[in-house]
C-alpha positions in Angstrom: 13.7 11.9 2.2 10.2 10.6 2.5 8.6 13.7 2.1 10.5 14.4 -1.0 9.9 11.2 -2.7 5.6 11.8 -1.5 6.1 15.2 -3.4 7.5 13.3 -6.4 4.4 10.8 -6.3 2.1 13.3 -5.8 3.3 15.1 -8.6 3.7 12.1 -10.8 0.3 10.9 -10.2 -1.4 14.2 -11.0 0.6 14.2 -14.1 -0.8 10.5 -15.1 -2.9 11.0 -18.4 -6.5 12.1 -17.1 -8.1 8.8 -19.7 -11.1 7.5 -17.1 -13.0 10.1 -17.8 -13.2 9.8 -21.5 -14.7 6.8 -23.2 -11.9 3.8 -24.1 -12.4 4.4 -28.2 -11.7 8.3 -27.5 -8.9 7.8 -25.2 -7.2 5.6 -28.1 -7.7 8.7 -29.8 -5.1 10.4 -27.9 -3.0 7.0 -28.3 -3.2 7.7 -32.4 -2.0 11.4 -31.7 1.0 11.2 -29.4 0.0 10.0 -26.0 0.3 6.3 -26.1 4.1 6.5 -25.3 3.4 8.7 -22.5 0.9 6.4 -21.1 3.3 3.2 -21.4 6.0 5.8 -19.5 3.7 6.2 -16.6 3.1 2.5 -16.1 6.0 1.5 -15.8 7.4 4.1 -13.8 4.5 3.6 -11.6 5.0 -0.3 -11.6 8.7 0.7 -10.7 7.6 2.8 -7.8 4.7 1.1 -6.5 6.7 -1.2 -4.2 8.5 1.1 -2.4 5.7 3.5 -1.3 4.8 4.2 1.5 1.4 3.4 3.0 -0.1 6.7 3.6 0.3 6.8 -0.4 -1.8 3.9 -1.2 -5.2 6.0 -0.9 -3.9 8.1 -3.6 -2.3 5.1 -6.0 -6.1 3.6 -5.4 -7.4 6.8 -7.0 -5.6 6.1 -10.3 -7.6 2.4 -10.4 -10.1 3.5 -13.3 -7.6 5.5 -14.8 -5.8 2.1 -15.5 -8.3 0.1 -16.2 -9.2 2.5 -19.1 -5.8 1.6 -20.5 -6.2 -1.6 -19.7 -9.7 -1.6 -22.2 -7.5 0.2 -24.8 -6.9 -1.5 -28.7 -3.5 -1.3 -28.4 -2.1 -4.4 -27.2 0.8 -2.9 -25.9 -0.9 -0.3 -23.7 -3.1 -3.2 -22.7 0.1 -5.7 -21.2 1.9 -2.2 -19.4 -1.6 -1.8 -17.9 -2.1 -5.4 -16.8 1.5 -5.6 -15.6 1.1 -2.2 -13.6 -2.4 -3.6 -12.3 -0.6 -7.3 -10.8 2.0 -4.9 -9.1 -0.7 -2.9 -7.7 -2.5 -6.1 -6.5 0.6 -7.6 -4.6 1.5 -4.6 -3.0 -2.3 -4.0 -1.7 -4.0 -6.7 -2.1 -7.3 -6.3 -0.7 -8.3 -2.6 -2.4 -7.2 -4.0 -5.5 -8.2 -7.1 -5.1 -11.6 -6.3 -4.4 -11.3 -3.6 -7.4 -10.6 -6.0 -10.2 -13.5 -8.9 -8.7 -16.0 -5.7 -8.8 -14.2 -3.9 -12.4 -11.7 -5.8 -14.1 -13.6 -9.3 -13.8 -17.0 -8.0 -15.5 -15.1 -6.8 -18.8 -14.6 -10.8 -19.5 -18.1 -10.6 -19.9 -18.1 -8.3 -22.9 -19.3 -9.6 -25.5 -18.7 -6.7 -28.0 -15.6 -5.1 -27.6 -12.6 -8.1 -27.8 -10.5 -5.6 -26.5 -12.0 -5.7 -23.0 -11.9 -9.3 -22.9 -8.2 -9.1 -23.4 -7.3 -6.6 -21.0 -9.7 -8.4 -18.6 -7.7 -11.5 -19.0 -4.4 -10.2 -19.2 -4.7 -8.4 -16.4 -6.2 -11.6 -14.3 -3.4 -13.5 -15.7 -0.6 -11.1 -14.5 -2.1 -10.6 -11.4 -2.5 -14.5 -10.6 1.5 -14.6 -12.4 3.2 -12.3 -9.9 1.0 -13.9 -6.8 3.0 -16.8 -7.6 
């Protein structure tokens, strides 16, 4: 059984919409088209899943960090909060990769004084992540 479902994570991360590489205002491009419902499908199954994985997994859910923060920097509110939400399940789950991921990532983008949409990603996913240490 636990090699099935690390097959089935494997598989669903690699399928994960490959957005970190592009910049945010081109990956909301894809959000326009017809992606953004496929990228609010893999957070949540991935916030589903996150807490029953296995350890050995972790190094490969760390590898999806910038991936989510990308989403997390989109316009779309929406995409922003299943980011966020994905992030603070992330965070409780392993704390101290994560952790030290958003002080070093996350925590700049309040600093943005351009783009509001990093600001609000930033802070909603401080405020979900200080929300489900509770």
């Amino acid at each position: 059984m636990h090699d099935r479902c690390k097959i089935h994570f494997l598989s669903l991360a690699s399928d994960f919409p490959d957005l970190y590489s592009e910049l945010p205002h081109e990956a909301d491009a894809h959000m326009d088209k017809h992606y953004g419902q496929d990228v609010i499908d893999s957070l949540s199954v991935l916030e589903a899943v996150v807490p029953t994985l296995h350890p050995d997994l972790w190094p490969k859910l760390a590898e999806l960090f910038p991936a989510i923060t990308m989403a997390l920097r989109s316009r779309y509110a929406i995409i922003r909060q299943a980011s966020a939400r994905c992030f603070a399940t992330i965070c409780n789950v392993m704390t101290s990769d994560a952790m030290r991921f958003v002080i070093e990532k996350i925590i700049p983008l309040l600093g943005d004084a351009i783009v509001l949409s990093n600001r609000q990603g930033a802070a909603e996913a401080i405020y979900r992540t200080c929300s489900a240490a509770s």
